[in-house]
BALOBA-1460 file (C-alpha; in Angstrom, 3 decimals):
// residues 134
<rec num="1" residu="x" x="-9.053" y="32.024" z="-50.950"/>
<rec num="2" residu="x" x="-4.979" y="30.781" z="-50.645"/>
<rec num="3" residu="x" x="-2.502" y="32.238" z="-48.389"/>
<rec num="4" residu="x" x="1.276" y="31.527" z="-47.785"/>
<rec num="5" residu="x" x="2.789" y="30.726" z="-44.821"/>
<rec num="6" residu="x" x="6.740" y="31.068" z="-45.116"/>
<rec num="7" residu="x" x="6.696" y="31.049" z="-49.189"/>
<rec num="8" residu="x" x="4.128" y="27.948" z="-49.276"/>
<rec num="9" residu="x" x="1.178" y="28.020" z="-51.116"/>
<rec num="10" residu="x" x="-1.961" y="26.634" z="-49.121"/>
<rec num="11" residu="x" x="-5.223" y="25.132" z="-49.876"/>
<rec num="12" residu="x" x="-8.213" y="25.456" z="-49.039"/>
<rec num="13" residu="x" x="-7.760" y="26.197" z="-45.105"/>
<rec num="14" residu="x" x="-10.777" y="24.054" z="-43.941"/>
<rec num="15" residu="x" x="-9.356" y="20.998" z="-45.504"/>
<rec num="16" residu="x" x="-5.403" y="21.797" z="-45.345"/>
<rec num="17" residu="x" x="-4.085" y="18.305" z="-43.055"/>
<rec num="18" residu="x" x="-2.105" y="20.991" z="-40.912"/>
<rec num="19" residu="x" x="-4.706" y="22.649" z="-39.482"/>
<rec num="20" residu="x" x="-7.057" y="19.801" z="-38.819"/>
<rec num="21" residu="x" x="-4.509" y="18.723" z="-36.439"/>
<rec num="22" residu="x" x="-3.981" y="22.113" z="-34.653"/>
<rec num="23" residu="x" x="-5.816" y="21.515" z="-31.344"/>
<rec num="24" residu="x" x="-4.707" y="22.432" z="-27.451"/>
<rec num="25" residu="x" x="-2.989" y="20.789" z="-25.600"/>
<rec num="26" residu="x" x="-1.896" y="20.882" z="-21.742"/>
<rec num="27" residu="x" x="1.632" y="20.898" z="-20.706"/>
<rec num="28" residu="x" x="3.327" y="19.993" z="-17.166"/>
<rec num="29" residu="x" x="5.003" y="22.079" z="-15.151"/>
<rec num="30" residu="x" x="7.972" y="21.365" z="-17.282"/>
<rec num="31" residu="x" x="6.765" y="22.367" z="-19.817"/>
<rec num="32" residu="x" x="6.560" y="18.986" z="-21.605"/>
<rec num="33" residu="x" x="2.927" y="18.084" z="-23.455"/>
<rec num="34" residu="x" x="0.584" y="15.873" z="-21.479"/>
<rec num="35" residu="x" x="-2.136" y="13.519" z="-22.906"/>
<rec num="36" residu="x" x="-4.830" y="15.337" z="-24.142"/>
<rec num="37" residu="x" x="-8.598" y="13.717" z="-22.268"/>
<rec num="38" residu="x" x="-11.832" y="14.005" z="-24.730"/>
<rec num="39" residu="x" x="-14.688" y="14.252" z="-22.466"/>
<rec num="40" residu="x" x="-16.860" y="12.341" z="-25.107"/>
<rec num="41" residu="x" x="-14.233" y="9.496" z="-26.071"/>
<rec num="42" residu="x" x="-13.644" y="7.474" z="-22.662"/>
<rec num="43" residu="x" x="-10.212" y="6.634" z="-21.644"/>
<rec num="44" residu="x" x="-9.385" y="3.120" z="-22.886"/>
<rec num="45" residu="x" x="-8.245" y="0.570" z="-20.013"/>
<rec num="46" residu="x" x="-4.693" y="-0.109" z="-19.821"/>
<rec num="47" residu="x" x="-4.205" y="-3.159" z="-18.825"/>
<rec num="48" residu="x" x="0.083" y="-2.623" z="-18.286"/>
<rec num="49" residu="x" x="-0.531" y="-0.582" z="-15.382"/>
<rec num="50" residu="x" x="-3.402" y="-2.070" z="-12.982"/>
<rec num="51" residu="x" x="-0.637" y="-3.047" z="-10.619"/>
<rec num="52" residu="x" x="-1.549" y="-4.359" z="-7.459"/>
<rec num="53" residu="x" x="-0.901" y="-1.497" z="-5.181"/>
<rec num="54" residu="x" x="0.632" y="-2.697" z="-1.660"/>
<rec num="55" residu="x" x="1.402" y="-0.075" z="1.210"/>
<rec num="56" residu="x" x="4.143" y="-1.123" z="3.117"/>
<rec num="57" residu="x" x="3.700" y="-0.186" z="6.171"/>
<rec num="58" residu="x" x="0.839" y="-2.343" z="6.388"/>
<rec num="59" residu="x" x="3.162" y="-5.105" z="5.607"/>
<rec num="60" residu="x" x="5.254" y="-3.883" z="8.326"/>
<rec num="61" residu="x" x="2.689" y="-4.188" z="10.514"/>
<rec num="62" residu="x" x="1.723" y="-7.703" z="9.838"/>
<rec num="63" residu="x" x="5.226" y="-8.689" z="10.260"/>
<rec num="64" residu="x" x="5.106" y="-7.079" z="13.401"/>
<rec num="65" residu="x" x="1.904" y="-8.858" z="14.930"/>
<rec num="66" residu="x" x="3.435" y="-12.175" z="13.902"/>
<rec num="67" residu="x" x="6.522" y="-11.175" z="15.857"/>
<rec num="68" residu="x" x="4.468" y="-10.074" z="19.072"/>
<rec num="69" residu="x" x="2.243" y="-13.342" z="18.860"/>
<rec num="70" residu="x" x="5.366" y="-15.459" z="18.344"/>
<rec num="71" residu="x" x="7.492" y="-13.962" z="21.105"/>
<rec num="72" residu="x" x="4.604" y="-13.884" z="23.557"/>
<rec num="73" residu="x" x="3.663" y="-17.621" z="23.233"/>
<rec num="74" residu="x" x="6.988" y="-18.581" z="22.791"/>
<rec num="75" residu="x" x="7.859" y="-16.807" z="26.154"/>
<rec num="76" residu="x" x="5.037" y="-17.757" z="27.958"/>
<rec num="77" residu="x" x="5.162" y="-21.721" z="27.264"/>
<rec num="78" residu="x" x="9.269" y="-21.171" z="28.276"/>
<rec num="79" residu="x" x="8.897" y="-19.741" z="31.040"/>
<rec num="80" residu="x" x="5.505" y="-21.816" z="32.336"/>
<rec num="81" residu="x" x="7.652" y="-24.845" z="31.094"/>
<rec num="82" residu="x" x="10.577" y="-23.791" z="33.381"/>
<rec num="83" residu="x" x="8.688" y="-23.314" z="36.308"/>
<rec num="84" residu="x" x="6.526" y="-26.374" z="35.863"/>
<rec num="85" residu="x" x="9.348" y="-28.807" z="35.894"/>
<rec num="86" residu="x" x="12.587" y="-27.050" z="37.439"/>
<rec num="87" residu="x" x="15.876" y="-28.533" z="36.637"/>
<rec num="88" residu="x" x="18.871" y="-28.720" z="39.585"/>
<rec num="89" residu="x" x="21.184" y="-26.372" z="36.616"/>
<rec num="90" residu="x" x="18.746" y="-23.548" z="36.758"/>
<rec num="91" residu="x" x="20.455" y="-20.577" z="39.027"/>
<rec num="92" residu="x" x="18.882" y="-17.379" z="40.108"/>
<rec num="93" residu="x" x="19.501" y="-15.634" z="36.453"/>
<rec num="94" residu="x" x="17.318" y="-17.765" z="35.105"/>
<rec num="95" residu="x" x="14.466" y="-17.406" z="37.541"/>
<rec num="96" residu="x" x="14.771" y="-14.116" z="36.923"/>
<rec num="97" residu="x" x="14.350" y="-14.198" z="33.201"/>
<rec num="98" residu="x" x="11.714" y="-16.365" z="33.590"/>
<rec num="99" residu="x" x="9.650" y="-14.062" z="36.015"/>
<rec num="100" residu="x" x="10.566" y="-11.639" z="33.232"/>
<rec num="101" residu="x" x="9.124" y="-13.107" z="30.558"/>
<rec num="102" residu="x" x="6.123" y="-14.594" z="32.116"/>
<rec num="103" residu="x" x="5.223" y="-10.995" z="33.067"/>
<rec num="104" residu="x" x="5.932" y="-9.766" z="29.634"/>
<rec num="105" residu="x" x="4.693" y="-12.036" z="27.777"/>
<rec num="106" residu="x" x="0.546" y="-11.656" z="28.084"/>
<rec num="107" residu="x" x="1.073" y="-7.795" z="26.932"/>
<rec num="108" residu="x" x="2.746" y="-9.184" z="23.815"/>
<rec num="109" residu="x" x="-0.439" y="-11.276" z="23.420"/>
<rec num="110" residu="x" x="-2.541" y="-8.665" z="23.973"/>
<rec num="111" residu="x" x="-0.929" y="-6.273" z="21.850"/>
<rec num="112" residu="x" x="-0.715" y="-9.046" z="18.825"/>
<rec num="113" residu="x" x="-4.531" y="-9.617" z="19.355"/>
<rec num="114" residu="x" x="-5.147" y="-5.984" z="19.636"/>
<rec num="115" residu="x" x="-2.827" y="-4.922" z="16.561"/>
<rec num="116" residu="x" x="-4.842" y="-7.685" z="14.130"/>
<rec num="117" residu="x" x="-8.413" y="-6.551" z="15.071"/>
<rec num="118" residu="x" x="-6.893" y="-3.300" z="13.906"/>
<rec num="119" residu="x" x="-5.498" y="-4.325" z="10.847"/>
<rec num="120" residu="x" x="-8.424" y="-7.109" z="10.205"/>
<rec num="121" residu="x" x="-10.948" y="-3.546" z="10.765"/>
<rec num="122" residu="x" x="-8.661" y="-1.536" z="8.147"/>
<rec num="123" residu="x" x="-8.563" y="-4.006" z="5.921"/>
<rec num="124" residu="x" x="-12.606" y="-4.291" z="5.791"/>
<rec num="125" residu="x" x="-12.781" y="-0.107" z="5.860"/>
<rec num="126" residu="x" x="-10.627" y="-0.128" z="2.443"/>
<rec num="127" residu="x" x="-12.930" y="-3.214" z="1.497"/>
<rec num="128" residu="x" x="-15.820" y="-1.447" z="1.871"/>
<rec num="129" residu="x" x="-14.284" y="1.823" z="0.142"/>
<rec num="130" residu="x" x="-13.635" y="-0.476" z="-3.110"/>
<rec num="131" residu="x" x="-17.487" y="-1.572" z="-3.165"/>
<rec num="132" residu="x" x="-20.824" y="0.592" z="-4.490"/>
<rec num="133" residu="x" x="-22.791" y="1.790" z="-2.455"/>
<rec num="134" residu="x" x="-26.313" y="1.204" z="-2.775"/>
């Protein structure tokens, strides 16, 4: 059995190249063709795109709990450090920042200690996400 298509002649359909090829395929919602998946032929690794995948507010974070531990020791040995051994140039502004940052600076502390348990425990819960289970 032959049939035309458009004035040309055809094989045998079963073996015509053309129609071995014809197959579905899914589009996006543009309407431009996707990848098609076999379920019985896995996916093959691409090694170009394991990227390592950083979230950056996470960084953000870090950076901030370095700044909190740096500006609360950093404001807590200046200000023990002024009291410790007062100088004759030191006038009442100065006390007064001191008092301020001796009294801020343990929250700082305390917030930069608090902030990397947090982190330290959300790093270990996306640890433990990554790992079987058994």
């Amino acid at each position: 059995m032959q049939g035309s298509i458009d004035g040309q002649r055809l094989g045998d359909p079963m073996k015509d190249h053309v129609h071995e090829r014809i197959g579905f395929r899914e589009i996006d919602e543009h309407g431009n063709a996707v990848k098609a998946i076999s379920p019985h032929v896995p996916e093959p690794a691409d090694p170009g795109s394991s990227r390592l995948s950083v979230n950056p507010f996470v960084i953000a974070l870090w950076v901030l709990d370095a700044g909190l531990a740096w500006f609360g020791t950093w404001a807590l040995t200046t200000a023990t450090t002024a009291i410790i051994t007062p100088t004759s140039n030191q006038g009442p502004e100065s006390a007064q920042l001191n008092f301020l940052m001796l009294s801020n600076a343990p929250y700082a502390l305390l917030a930069a200690v608090l902030l990397t348990a947090a982190l330290l425990f959300w790093h270990a819960a996306q640890w433990q996400k990554k790992r079987p289970t058994k």
